[in-house]
N, C-alpha and C positions, 0 to 999 in steps of 0.2 A: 504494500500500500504506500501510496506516495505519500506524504502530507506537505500540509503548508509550507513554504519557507521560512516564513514568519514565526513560528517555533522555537522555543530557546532551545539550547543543543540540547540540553538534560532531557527537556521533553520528547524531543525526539527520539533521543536513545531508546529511553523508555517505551515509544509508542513501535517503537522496531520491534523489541524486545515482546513486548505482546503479539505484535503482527506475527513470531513466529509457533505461537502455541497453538497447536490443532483442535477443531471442536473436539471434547470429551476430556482435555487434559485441565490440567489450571497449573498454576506457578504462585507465589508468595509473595506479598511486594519486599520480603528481604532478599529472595532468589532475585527479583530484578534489580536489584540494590547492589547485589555482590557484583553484577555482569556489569553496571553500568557505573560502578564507585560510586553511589551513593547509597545514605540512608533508606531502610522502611517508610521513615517519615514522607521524605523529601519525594521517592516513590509516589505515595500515599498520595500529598500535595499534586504533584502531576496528575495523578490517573482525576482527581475529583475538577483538574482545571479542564483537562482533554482525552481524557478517559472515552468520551462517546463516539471519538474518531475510533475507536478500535473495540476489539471486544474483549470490555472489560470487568464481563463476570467471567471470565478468566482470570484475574487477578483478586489471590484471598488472601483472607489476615492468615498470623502462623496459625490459630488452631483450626485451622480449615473452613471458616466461618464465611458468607460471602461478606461481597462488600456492604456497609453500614446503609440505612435508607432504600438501599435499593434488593435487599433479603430476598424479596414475594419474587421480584423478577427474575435475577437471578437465581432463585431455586428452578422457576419452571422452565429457565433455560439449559440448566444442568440435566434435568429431566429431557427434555427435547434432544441434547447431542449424548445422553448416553451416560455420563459424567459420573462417574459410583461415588454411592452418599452413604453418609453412616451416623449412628445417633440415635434417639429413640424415636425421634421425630421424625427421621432424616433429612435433618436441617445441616446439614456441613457436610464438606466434600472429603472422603476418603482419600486423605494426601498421599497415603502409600501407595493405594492404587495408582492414582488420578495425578501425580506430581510429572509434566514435564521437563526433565535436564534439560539446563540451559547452559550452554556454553561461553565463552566472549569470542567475538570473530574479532 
């Protein structure tokens, strides 16, 4: 996915770094934190400014929780690509499953 130019570099990285997890998988915003030298936070910060350019219920907190506010939708999108959930609810994604390595190119 292309994005804007207008992008600060950080954000960018980040929204690469998404663009490459496949429906059914997810990643951590510290897993995109380690690839891109930054914080979970600063992660965190990105995805809620430009998060909708990409798909970002792919990206959870560490206990496999999706992202805050937007719960209902990403669950039923996890449901939709397949995504293994675990919990009593099955409210949160099965990371051992469901975790894609991510690499730094």
């Amino acid at each position: 996915m292309a994005h804007v130019h207008q992008l600060p570099d950080l954000a960018d990285a980040v929204l690469e770094v998404v663009d490459r997890v496949p429906a059914g998988r997810v990643v951590t915003y510290g897993d995109i934190g380690k690839v891109v030298g930054a914080g979970p936070r600063q992660v965190g910060h990105v995805m809620s400014e430009y998060g909708s350019l990409v798909t970002w219920w792919r990206v959870l907190r560490a206990d496999g929780r999706p992202p805050q506010c937007n719960e209902d939708e990403a669950l039923a999108r996890y449901r939709e690509e397949g995504t293994p959930l675990t919990g009593t609810f099955l409210d949160r994604v099965d990371l051992r499953r469901a975790r894609f390595p991510l690499t730094a190119d």
